[in-house]
C-alpha positions in Angstrom: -152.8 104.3 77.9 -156.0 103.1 79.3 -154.9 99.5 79.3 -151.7 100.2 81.8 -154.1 102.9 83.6 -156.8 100.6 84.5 -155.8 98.4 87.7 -157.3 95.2 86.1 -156.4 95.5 82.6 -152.5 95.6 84.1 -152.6 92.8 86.0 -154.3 90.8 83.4 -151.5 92.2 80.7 -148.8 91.0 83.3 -150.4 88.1 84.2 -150.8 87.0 80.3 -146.5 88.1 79.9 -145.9 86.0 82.3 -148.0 82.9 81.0 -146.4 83.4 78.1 -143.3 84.5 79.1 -141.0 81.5 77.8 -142.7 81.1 74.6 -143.0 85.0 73.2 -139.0 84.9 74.5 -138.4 82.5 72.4 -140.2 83.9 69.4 -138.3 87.3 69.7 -135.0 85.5 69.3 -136.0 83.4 66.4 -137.3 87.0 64.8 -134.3 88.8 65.6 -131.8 86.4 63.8 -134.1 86.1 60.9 -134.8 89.5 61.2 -131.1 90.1 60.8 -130.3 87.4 57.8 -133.0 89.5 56.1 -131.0 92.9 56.0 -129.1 91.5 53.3 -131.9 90.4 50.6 -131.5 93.5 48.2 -135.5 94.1 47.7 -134.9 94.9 51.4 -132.2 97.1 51.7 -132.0 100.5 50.0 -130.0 102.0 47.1 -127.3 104.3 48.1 -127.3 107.6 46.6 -125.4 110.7 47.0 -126.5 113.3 50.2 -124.2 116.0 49.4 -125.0 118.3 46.6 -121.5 119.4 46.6 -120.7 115.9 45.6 -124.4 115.3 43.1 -122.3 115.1 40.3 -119.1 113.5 39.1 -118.9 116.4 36.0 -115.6 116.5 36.6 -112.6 116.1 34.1 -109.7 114.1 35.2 -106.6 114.4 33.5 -103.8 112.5 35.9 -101.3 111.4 33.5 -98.3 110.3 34.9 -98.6 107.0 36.0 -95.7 105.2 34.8 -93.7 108.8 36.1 -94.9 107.1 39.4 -94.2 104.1 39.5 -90.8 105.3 38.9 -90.7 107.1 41.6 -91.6 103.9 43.5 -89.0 102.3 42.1 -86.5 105.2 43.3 -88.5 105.2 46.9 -87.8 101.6 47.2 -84.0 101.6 46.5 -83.8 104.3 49.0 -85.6 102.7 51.8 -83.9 99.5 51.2 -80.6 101.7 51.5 -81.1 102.8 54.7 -83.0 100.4 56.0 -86.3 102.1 56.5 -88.0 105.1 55.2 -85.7 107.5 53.2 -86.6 110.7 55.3 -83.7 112.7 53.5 -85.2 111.8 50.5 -88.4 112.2 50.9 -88.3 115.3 52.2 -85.8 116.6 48.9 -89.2 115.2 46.5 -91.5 116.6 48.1 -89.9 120.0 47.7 -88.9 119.4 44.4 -92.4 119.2 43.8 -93.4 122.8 45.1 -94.8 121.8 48.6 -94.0 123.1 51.8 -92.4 120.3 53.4 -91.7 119.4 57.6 -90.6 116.2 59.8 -92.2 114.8 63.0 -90.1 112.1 65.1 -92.0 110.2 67.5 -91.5 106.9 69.7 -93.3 104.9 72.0 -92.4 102.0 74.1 -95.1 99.4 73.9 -96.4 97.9 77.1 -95.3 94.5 75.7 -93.7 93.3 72.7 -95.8 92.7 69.5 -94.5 89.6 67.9 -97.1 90.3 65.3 -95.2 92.7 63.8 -91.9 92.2 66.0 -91.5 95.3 67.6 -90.9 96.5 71.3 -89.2 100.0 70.8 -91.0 101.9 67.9 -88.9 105.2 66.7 -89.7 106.9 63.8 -90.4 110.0 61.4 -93.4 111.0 59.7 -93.0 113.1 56.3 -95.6 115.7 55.0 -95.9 118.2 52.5 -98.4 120.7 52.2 -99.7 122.1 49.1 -101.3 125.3 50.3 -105.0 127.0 48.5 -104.5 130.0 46.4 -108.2 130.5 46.3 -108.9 130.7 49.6 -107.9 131.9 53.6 -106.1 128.2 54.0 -108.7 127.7 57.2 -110.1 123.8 55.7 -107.6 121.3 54.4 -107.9 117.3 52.6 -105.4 114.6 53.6 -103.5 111.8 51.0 -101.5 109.1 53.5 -99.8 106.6 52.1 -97.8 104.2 55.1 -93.7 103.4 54.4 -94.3 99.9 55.1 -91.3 97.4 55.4 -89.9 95.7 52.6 -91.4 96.5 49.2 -95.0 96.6 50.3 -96.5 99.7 49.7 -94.0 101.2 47.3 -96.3 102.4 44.8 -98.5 104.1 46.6 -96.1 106.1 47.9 -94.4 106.5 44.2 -98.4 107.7 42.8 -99.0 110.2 46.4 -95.9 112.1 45.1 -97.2 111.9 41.6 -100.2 113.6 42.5 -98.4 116.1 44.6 -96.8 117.3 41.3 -99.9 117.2 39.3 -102.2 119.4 42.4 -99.3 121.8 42.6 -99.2 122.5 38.3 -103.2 122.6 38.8 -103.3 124.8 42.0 -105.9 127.3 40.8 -108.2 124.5 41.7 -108.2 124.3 45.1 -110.0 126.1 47.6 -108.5 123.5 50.7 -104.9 122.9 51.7 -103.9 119.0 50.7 -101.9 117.3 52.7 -99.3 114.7 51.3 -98.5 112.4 54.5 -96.1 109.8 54.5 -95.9 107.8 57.9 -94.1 105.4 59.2 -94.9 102.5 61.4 -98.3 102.4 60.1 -100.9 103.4 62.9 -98.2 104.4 65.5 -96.9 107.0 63.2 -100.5 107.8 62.0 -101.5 108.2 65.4 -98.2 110.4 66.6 -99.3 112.9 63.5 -102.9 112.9 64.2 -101.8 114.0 68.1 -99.6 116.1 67.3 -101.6 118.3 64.9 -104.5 118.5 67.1 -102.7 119.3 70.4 -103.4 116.1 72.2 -101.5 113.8 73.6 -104.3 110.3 74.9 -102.2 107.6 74.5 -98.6 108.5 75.9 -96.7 108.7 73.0 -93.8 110.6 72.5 -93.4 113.3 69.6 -92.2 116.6 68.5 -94.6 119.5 68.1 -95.5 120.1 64.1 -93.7 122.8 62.4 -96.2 123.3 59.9 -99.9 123.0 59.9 -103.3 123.0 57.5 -106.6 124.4 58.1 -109.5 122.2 59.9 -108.7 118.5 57.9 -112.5 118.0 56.4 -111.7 113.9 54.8 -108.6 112.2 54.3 -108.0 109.3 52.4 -105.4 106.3 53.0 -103.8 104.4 49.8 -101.9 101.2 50.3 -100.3 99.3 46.7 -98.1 96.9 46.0 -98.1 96.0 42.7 -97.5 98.4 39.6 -101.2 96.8 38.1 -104.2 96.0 40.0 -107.3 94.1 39.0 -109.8 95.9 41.8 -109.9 98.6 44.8 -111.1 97.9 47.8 -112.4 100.6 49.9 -111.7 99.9 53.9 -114.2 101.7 56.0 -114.1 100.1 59.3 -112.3 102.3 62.1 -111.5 102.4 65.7 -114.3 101.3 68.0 -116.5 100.7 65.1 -116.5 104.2 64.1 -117.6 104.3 60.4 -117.2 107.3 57.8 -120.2 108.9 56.5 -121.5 106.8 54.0 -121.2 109.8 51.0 -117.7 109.3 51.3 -118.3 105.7 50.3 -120.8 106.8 47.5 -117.9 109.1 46.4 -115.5 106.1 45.5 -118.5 104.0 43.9 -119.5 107.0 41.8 -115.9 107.5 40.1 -115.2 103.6 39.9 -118.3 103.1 37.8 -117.4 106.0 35.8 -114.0 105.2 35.1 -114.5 101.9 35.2 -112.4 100.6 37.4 -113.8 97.4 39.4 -114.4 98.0 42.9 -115.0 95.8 46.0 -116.0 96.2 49.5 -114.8 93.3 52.0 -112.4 92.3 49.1 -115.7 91.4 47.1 -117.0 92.3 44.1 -120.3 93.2 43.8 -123.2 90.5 42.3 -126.4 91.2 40.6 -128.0 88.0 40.8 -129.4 88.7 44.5 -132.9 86.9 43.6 -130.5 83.2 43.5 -129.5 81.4 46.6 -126.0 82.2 46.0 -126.1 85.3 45.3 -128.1 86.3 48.6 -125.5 84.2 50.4 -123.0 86.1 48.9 -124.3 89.6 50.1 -124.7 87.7 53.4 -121.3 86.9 53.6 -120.2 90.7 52.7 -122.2 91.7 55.4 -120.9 89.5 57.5 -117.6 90.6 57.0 -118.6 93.7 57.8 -120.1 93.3 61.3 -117.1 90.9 62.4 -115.0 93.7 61.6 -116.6 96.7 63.4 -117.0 94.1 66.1 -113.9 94.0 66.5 -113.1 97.6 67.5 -109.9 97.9 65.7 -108.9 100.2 63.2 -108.3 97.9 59.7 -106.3 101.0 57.8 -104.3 104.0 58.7 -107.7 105.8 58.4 -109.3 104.7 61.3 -107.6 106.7 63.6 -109.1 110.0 61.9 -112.7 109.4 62.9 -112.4 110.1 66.7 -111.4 113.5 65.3 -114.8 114.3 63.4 -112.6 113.6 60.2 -114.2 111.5 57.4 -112.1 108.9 56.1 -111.3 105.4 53.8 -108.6 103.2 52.9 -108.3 102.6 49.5 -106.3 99.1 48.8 -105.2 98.0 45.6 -106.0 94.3 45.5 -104.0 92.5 42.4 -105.1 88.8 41.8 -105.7 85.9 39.2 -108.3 88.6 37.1 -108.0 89.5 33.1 -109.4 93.2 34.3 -106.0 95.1 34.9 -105.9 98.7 36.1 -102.6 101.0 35.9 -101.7 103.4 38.1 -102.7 106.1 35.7 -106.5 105.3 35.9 -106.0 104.7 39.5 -104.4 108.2 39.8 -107.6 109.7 37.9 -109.3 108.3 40.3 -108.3 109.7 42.9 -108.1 113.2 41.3 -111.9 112.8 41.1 -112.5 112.0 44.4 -110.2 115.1 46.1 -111.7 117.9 43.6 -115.2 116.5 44.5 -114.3 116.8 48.4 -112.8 120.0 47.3 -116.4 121.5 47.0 -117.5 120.8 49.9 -119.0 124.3 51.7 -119.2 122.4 55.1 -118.0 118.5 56.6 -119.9 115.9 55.7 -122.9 115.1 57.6 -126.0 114.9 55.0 -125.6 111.2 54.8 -125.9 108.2 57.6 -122.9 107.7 60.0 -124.6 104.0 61.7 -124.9 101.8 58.6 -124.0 97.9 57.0 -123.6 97.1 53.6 -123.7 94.1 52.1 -122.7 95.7 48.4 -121.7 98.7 47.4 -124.9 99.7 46.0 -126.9 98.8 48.4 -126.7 99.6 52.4 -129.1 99.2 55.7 -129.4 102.0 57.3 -129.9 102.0 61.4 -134.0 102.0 60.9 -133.5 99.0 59.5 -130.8 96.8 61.4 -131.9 98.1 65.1 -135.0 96.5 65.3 -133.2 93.6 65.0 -131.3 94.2 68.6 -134.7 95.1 70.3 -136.2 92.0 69.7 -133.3 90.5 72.0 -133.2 93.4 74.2 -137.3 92.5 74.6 -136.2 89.3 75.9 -134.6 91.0 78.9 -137.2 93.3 79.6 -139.5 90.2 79.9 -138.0 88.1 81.8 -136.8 91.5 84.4 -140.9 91.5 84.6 -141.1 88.3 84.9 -138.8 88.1 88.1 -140.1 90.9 89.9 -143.8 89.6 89.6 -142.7 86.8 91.0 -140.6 89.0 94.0 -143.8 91.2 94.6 -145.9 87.6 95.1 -146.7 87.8 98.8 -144.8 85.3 100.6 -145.9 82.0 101.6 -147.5 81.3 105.1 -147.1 78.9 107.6 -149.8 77.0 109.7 -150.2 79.8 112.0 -151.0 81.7 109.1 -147.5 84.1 109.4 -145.5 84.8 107.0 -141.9 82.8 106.9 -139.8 85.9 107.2 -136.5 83.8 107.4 -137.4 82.6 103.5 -139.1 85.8 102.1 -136.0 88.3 103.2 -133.6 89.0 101.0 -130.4 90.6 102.8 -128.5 93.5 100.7 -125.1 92.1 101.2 -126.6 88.6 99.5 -127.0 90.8 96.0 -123.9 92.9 96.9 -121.5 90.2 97.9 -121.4 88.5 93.7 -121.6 91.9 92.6 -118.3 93.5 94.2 -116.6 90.1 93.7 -117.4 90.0 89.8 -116.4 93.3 89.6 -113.0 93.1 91.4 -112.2 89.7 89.1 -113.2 92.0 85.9 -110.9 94.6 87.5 -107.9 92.0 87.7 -108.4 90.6 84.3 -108.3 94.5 83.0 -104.8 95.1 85.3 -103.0 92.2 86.0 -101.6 90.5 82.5 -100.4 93.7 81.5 -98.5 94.5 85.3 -97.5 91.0 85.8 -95.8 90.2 82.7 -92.4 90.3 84.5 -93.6 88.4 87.4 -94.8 85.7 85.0 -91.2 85.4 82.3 -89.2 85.4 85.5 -91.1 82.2 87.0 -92.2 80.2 83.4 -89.9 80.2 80.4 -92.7 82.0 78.3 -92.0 85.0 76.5 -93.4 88.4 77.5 -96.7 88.2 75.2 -97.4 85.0 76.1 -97.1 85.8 79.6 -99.7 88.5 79.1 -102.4 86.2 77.1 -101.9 83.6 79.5 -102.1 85.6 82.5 -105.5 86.9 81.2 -106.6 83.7 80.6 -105.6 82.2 84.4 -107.7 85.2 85.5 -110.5 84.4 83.4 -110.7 80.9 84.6 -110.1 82.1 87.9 -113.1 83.5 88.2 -114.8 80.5 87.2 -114.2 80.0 91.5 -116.5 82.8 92.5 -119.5 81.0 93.3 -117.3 79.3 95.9 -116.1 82.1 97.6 -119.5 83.7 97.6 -121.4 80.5 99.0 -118.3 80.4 102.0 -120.2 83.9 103.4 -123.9 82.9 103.0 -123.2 79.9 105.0 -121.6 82.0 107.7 -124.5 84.6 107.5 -127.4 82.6 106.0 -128.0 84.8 103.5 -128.6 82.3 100.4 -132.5 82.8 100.7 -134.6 81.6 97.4 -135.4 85.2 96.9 -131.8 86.6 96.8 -131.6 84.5 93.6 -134.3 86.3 91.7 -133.5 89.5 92.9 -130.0 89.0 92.0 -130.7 87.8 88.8 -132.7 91.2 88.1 -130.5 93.1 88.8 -128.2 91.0 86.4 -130.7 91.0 83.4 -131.2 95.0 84.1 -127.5 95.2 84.3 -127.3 93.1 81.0 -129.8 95.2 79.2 -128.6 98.6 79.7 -124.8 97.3 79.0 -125.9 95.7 76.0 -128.4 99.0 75.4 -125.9 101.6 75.2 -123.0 99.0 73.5 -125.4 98.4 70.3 -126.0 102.3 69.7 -121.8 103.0 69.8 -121.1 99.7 68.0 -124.1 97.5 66.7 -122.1 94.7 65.3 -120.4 94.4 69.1 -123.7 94.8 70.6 -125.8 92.3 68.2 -123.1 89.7 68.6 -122.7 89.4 72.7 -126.6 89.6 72.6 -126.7 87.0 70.6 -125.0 84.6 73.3 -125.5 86.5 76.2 -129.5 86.5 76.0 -130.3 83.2 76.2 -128.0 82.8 79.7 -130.0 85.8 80.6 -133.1 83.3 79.8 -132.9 80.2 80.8 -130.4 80.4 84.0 -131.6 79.2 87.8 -129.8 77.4 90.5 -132.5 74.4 89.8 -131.8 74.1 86.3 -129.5 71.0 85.8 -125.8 71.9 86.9 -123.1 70.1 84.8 -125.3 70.4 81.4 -125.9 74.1 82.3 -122.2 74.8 82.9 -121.6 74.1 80.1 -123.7 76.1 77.9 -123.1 78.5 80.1 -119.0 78.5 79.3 -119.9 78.4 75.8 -122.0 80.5 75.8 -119.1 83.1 77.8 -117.3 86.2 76.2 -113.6 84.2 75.8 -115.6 81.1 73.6 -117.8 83.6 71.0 -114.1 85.2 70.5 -113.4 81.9 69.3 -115.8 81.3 67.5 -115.4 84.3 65.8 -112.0 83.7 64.8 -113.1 80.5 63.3 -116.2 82.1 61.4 -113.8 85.4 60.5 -111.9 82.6 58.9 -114.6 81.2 56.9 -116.2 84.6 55.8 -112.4 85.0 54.4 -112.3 81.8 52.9 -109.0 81.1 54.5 -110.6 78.2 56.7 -107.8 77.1 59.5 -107.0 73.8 61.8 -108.1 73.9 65.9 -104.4 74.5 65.8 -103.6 77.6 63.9 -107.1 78.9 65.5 -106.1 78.8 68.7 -102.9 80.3 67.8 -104.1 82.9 66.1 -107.0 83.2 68.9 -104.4 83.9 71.3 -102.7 86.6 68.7 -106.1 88.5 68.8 -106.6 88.4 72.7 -102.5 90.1 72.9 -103.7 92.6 69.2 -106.6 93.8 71.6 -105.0 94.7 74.4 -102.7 96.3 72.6 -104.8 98.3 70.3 -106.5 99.3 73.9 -103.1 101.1 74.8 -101.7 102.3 71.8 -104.9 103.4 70.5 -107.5 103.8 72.9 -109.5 100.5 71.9 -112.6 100.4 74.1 -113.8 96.5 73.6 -110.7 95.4 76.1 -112.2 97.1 78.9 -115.7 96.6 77.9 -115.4 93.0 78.5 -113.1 92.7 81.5 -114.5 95.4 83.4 -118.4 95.3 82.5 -119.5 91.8 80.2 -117.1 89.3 81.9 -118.4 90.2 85.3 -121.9 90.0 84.2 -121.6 87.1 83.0 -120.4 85.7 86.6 -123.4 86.9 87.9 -125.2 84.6 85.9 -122.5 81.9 86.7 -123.2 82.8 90.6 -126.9 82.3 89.9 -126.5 78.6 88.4 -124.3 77.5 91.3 -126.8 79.4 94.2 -127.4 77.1 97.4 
């Protein structure tokens, strides 16, 4: 403390940062992304274990035997559906309580605010389809969840067929639970998930349209979500990535690795099995990759299963996907119903939610996971970057100003008016604003005057916006040269307010979502850096545009595509780059997706600050 006490010392620490300002900046961001390759070399990660003593042990017996009873019942579930041309409610609900369970409809709509071609659908109506198996053994207050999504066509059928097979098995072994389980059916996979999950809390966030639940559990403490499509499989995949980035606690994950290596059944994460040869080139860049996967995902803020939409509730949860390819290793529904029988009398133990374990983690194996400690140092080193060059700035605003012959200072150069600062800020705020409101609002305007459909007319509307603002520096430089307010000093003290602005955004994005956070820092950083009106103009420019939110989406897409290995042409990129902008917005009103807003209204308009900045007369 006596170095930042002392007067001198101080002022010879800040006048050594900002000597060595450029340099040390560039050093932290070299660290940082080597910091961050690093997290996935195994001797530096750690070795997950199990928090929860409730869950210590997998001493448990499983005895699931009727398989192929379910994947008759698929079979049966399938005809019906195809019969009717959706989900078989009538039936459904005669099965389940055939089986013994106490059994209750929800029908729900919603009118999306534009048609998804992904999935061609405008006008979703539905019905979800639960039974509840109530606890003998205790006052009914906690309860587990089993979804399985009635998917169209013949996807999905068999995990449908095995939920009711296990329905009939936990109701002829009832004197072992102490938690209501829930057997949920839904249709129109997150839409109906999310209708359910409204409806039995008593909220009502996104709009959508439902009848109130007949019947209710206790407090749901996990649920899981089971998609197959195939009466074999050669591995499960466990999906943990949910809404915003949210993440289960990493015991649940533990849970499913436990009972796969004990019954043997060959597990993946990021549809990828697990290596042990990490000390080999390929090997670490396989665990790379996985990891990889991983961040692209949670950067993304979208839910990737049916369970995602549980975690804003405090509700831990995974998909479990059957995965059937080219592999000798097969795995029947029996041994897949075993597992699961494990996993639910296991979370039936638990005294209290799961919380022992980590919530923010990566993992580039199953066995092996970085833990926040670990990955977030990572982030500071780019967030350093800011801080030094904010210093940097305002020693360079606190320099007394230069002086004339007469030995007065030049007022007219040193003053920095407020509306100078204010003028690019309102203005980037008001474009982010428009790019948030308009493609959504002016979809009609857009298919009445264009022969474009009404998706395309929202993508494209947000893209004219988006370029739009490219203009800004224009309509900004129209008022200086009325007021004369373009001073040298309005630059830098615009620019810090920028690189503060930048920092705390950035700041507060990486502790609700590192992977979003890590990746905009990654490109938004060095624009922070290396941005001044005397830089050179056309070769700035265009950095700085590919260097801009819209571009890393697309590079993204690209790399997402190469993680997958399911590499695409410029063509289908683009196409499918336009299918995530219209997903996003969607998942933003459907589901309450925060990255939509996050850029329009907050990262896009920072980064026409620093676009104002290049182009500053």
């Amino acid at each position: 403390m006596g170095l930042l006490s002392d007067p001198n010392r101080r002022r010879a620490l800040i006048s050594l940062l900002t000597r060595l300002n450029a340099p040390i900046c560039v050093l932290c961001y070299f660290a940082a992304v080597c910091w961050f390759m690093g997290l996935s070399f195994e001797p530096f990660t750690l070795r997950t274990y199990m928090s929860e003593n409730a869950m210590g042990s997998t001493m448990v017996e499983e005895r699931f035997p009727a398989g192929e009873r379910a994947l008759a019942t698929a079979k049966e579930f399938g005809a019906h559906k195809k019969k009717v041309g959706g989900m078989p409610v009538d039936w459904l609900v005669k099965t389940m309580q055939a089986r013994g369970l106490e059994v209750f409809t929800q029908r729900f709509s919603r009118t999306l605010p534009f048609p998804d071609e992904n999935n061609e659908r405008y006008i979703v109506e539905g019905t979800n389809v639960y039974g509840i198996l109530r606890a003998p053994r205790a006052p009914r207050t906690e309860a587990l969840v089993l979804s399985a999504p009635c998917s169209p066509g013949d996807d999905n059928n068999q995990a449908v067929g095995l939920l009711l097979g296990l329905a009939h098995y936990f109701r002829s072994k009832s004197i072992f639970w102490a938690k209501d389980i829930i057997f949920l059916v839904n249709e129109h996979d997150l839409i109906g998930m999310q209708a359910w999950l409204e409806g039995y809390h008593h909220t009502n966030t996104t709009g959508m349209d439902w009848s109130p639940l007949q019947g209710r559990g206790g407090s749901i403490q996990a649920a899981l979500s089971l998609e197959l499509s195939s009466d074999v499989v050669t591995s499960l995949d466990i999906v943990l990535e949910g809404l915003n980035g949210q993440l289960p606690n990493l015991d649940l994950a533990n849970l499913f690795y436990a009972f796969c290596q004990k019954i043997g059944v060959l597990c993946t994460i990021q549809g990828r099995i697990q290596r042990n040869d990490w000390d080999s080139v390929s090997g670490y860049s396989h665990a790379v990759q996985t990891m990889m996967l991983m961040v692209m995902k949670q950067a993304s803020g979208r839910s990737w299963g049916d369970h995602g939409l549980f975690l804003r509730y405090h509700i831990e949860a995974a998909t479990i996907k059957g995965i059937n390819s080219f592999r000798q290793y097969k795995t029947d529904a029996t041994t897949v119903g075993r597992l699961l029988e494990g996993m639910y009398r296991k979370l039936n133990n638990l005294l209290e939610r799961l919380h022992q374990s980590y919530f923010f983690y990566l993992m580039p194996s199953l066995s092996h996971f970085v833990s926040i400690g670990y990955y977030m140092p990572a982030f500071g080193l780019l967030a350093v970057i800011l801080l030094l060059r904010a210093l940097d700035l305002w020693v360079q605003l606190a320099t007394p100003p230069s002086r004339n012959e007469d030995g007065v200072a030049d007022i007219e150069q040193s003053s920095t008016g407020v509306l100078s600062v204010l003028t690019p800020l309102v203005i980037s705020h008001l474009t982010g604003a428009a790019l948030y409101m308009l493609p959504v609002r002016f979809q009609e305007m857009a298919v009445e005057h264009f022969q474009v459909s009404e998706t395309e007319a929202v993508v494209l509307t947000a893209i004219a916006v988006y370029t739009g603002g490219l203009a800004l520096p224009h309509n900004t430089h129209r008022y200086w040269l009325i007021s004369g307010e373009g001073t040298e000093q309005g630059w830098r003290v615009l620019k810090l307010v920028a690189v503060l602005y930048l920092a705390v955004l950035l700041g507060c994005t990486a502790l609700i979502n590192f992977s979003l956070g890590f990746i905009l820092a990654l490109t938004l950083v060095p624009v922070a850096s290396f941005v001044t009106p005397h830089v050179p103009k056309l070769l700035s420019a265009v950095v700085l545009v590919i260097l801009s939110p819209a571009f890393t989406l697309l590079f993204s897409v690209f790399i997402f595509q190469e993680l997958q290995e399911m590499p695409v042409s410029f063509q289908d990129g683009w196409m499918l780059y336009l299918s995530v902008i219209s997903q996003g917005i969607l998942d933003h009103y459907l589901y309450g997706s925060l990255v939509y807003p996050l850029i329009a209204l907050m990262v896009y308009p920072c980064w026409l600050l620093f676009w104002n900045i290049l182009f500053w007369k």
